[in-house]
N, C-alpha and C positions, 0 to 999 in steps of 0.2 A: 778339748771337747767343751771346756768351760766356756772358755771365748766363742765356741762358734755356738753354744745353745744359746746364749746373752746374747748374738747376734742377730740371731732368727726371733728371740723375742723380741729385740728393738724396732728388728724390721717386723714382730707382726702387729705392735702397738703403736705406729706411725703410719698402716694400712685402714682406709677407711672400713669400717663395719660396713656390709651387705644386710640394705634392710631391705625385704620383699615390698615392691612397691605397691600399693592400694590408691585404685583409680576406679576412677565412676565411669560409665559406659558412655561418656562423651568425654572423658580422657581428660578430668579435672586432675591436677594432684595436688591441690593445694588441701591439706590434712583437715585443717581446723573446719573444714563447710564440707566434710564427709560425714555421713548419718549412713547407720546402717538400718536397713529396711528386711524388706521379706526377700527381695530380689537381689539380696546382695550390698553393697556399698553403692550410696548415690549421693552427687553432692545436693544442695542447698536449691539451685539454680534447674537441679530437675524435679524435685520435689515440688518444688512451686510450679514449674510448668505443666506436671502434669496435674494436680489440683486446679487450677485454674482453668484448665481447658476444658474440665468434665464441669464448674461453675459457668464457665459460657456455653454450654451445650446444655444445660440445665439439669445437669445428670444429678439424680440425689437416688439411692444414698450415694455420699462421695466415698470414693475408694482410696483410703489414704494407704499409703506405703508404709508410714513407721509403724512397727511392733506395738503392741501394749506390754506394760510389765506388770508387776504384782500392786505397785504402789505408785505408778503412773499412767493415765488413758492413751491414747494415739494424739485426743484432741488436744489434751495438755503438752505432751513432744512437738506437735503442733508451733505453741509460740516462743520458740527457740527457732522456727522456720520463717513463716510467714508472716507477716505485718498483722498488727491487730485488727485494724478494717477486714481485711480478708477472712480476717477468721468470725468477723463478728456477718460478714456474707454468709460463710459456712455455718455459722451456728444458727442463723436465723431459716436457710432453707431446710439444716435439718430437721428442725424442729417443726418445720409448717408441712414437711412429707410426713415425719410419723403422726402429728396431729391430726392427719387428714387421714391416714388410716386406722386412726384411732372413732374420731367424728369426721365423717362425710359434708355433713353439713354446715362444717366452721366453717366460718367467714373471717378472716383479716383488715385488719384497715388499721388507720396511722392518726395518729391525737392531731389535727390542726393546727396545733399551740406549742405542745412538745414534742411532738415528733414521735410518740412512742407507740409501738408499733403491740394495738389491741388484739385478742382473740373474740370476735362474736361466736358461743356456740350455739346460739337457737336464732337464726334467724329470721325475720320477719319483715316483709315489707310494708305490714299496714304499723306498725311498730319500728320506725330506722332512726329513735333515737338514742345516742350511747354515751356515755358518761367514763370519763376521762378513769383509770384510778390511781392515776398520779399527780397529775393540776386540777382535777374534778371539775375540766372540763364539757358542754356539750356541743355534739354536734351530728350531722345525720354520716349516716357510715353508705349512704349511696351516694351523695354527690359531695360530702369532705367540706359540705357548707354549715350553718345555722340550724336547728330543730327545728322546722317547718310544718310541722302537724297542723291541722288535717291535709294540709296542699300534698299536691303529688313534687318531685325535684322539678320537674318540667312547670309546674304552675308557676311555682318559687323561683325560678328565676327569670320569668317575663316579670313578678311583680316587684320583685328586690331593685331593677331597675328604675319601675317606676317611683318606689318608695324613697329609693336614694335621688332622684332627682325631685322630688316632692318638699323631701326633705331641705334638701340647699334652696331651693327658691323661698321657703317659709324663715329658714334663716338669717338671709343674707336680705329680705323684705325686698328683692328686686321694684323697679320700675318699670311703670312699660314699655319703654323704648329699650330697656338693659336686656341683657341675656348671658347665660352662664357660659364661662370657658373651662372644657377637658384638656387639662396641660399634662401632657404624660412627660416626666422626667428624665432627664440621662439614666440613673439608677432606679426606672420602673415603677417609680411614686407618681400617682395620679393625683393632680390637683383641681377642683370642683370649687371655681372662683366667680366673682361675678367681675362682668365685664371692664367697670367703669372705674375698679381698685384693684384689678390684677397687675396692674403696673408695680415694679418692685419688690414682689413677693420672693422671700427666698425659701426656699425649699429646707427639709431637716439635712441634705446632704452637703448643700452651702452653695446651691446653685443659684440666680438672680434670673427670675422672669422681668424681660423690659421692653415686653411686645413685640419684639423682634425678634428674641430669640433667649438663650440661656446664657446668660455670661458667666466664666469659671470664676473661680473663689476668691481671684483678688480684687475680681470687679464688686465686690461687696465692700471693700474697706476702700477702693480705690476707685471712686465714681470717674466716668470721663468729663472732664472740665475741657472749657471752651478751648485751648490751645489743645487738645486731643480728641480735635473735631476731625485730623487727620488719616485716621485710624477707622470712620466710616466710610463707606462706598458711597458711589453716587444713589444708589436707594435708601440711603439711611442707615442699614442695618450696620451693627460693629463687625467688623473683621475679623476680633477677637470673641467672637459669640459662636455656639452652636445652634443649628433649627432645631425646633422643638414643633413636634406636631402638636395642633390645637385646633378643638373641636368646637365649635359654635350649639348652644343648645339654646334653644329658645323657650321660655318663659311658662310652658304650658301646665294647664291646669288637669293633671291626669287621672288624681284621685277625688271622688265626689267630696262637695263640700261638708256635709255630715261625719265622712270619716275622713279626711283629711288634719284634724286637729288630731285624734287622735294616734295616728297614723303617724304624724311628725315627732308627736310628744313620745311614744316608744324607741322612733328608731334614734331622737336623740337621746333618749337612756342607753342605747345598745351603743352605740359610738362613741358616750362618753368614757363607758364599761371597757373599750376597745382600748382608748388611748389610756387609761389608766394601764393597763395589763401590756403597754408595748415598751414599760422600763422594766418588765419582772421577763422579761422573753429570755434574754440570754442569761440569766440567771438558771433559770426552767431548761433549757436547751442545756446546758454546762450539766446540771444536776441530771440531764436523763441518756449522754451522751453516753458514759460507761454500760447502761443498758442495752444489752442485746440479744435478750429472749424478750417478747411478747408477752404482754399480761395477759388478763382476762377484762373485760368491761361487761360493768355495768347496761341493760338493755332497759 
């Protein structure tokens, strides 16, 4: 009896254990990306899809599936699921649905500079200017441009045109036969040159304007010398260059001569103010990117 009970134990501790299997309703069974919900066990991969699909349908409130507990929320179980973007998605529309039920009348809009995304509660349109409260910032909250007071957004920008071209002709002291060129660049940078020294100019991304077109970066350290006269087409143009569209503007006189002086002398304050503030950008950007509630601004 001894032998055969030590037998039946041998053989029942060399029998795998029978463990109930736990499977999510698309028949996961991998353990560690199991979360259990209100419905039961789901993995990882349903949790997110069903979040996500009520974010692209714009459904708020969102119905999350995990539990809350005593000393954790849903939204915190949350980032053991979902990627942080996503949650910073979902924490930004929840908060702009109970806001809105809280005040009817907020308004939203996004810092220009930093990105950070303001609460207007009292809006006003003879009043659209708002004040950053993290870069202390201004800028109008209807059209995401410059405080424009008294102009209407529509006024402002027929004249911002003409100011900005007023402004490079006073500049650059054109000639009369000269006229300015709009060089839009591979990477979206506009360039306001004038005609007769746009040759050679390289852009901040390290592209070379050479009247023909844009040459890539090593055409900057590696000019074409006369033996790599092969290398152009019968039009001249490099073979190695990309087009660049370019806009001919001519020379004209748009703002009266009374305010024209002063008109120059502002907007070259505001653009000096610009390039000064375009090495503190990703510093500002870095410092407000963890941000994902809305402040309040300044009206």
């Amino acid at each position: 009896l001894r032998d055969v009970g030590s037998g039946a134990d041998s053989r029942r501790t060399n029998e795998p254990e029978h463990i109930p299997s736990i499977r999510c309703c698309c028949s996961s069974w991998k353990r560690t990306e199991l979360f259990e919900t209100k419905d039961g066990m789901s993995c990882r991969d349903c949790i997110t899809s069903h979040i996500v699909h009520q974010l692209r349908l714009n459904h708020v409130p969102v119905d999350i599936l995990l539990p809350s507990s005593e000393n954790l929320s849903s939204i915190d179980l949350l980032y053991a699921v979902l990627p942080v973007p996503l949650i910073s998605v979902l924490i930004k529309m929840s908060y702009s649905y109970y806001r809105h039920l809280r005040d009817p009348n907020v308004v939203f809009s996004e810092c220009p500079r930093c990105t950070v995304e303001v609460a207007i509660a009292s809006p006003n349109e003879d009043s659209t200017n708002c004040i950053c409260p993290e870069c202390e910032s201004h800028w109008c909250w209807l059209c995401n441009s410059e405080p424009h007071w008294p102009m209407s957004c529509e006024e402002f920008k027929q004249w911002v045109s003409k100011w900005d071209q007023q402004y490079f002709v006073d500049k650059y002291r054109l000639q009369p036969d000269e006229d300015l060129l709009r060089i839009t660049c591979l990477c979206g940078t506009v360039l306001i040159l004038p005609s007769e020294s746009a040759h050679n100019t390289v852009c901040r991304c390290g592209h070379r304007y050479d009247k023909t077109g844009l040459m890539s970066l090593n055409s900057k350290y590696f000019p074409y010398y006369a033996r790599s006269r092969k290398f152009h087409d019968l039009e001249g143009k490099p073979k190695q260059g990309d087009p660049v569209p370019v806009e001919r503007i001519a020379p004209l006189q748009l703002i009266a001569k009374e305010f024209a002086d002063v008109s120059g002398f502002y907007r070259m304050k505001l653009n000096s103010c610009i390039l000064r503030t375009d090495s503190h950008e990703y510093v500002a950007q870095k410092k407000c990117s963890d941000r994902s509630g809305p402040g309040n601004s300044r009206t």
